[in-house]
N, C-alpha and C positions, 0 to 999 in steps of 0.2 A: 391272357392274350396269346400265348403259345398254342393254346387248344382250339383258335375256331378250323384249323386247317386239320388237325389231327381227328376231332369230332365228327368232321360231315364225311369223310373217308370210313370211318370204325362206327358210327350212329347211320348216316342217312344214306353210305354207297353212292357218295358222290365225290368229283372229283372236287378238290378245292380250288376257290379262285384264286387269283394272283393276287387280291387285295390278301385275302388272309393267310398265304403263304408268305405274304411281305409283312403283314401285321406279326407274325409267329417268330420268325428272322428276325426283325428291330427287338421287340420281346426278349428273344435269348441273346441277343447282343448285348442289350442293356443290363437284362440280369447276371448275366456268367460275366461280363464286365465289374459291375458289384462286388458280386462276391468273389471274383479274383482277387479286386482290391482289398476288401475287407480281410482277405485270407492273410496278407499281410506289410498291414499299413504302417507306414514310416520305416520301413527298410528298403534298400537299395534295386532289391529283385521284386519286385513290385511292380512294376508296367511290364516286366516280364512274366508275370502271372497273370497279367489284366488281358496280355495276347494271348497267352494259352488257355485261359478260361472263355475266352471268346471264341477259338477257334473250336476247339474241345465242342462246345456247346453249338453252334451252327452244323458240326459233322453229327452232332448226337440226332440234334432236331431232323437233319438231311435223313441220315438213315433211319430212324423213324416212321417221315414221312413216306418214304422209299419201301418202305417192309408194306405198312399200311397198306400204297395202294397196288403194289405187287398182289398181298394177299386177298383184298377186298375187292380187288375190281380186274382180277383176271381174265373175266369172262366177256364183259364190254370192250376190253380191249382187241378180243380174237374175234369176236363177231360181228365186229364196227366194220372191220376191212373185207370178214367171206361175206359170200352174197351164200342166198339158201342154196344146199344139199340140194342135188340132181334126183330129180324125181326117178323113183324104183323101174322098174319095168315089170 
């Protein structure tokens, strides 16, 4: 579930949708959630790991998808806004 948004940016050069930018996000909430807890269950600092594995993992995901489409979609992004290059003379 973390991959449809990472996928169509690094496979297809598209930007991804909100659904599976949101699908990717719940995904690593829930898992770095997990195994925060699981990291160490029945002691006291425990929901204290369950926030920082959560957070930890939304900034990983973020910058992630950030690098992605920084590097894969540079070009759509500067050519959306110029209109064409002024014919030569």
């Amino acid at each position: 579930m973390i991959l449809p948004g990472l996928v169509s940016v690094a496979f297809y050069r598209r930007r991804p949708s909100a659904l599976q930018i949101a699908l990717g996000l719940a995904f690593t909430v829930v898992v770095s959630g997990l195994l925060g807890y699981w990291q160490d269950e029945g002691k006291s600092v425990v929901w204290l790991n369950v926030v920082l594995a959560i957070v930890g993992g939304v900034i990983l995901y973020a910058a992630i998808l950030a690098y992605l489409v920084y590097v894969y979609l540079p070009k759509r992004a500067r050519t959306a806004g110029a209109g064409p290059p002024p014919p030569s003379p």
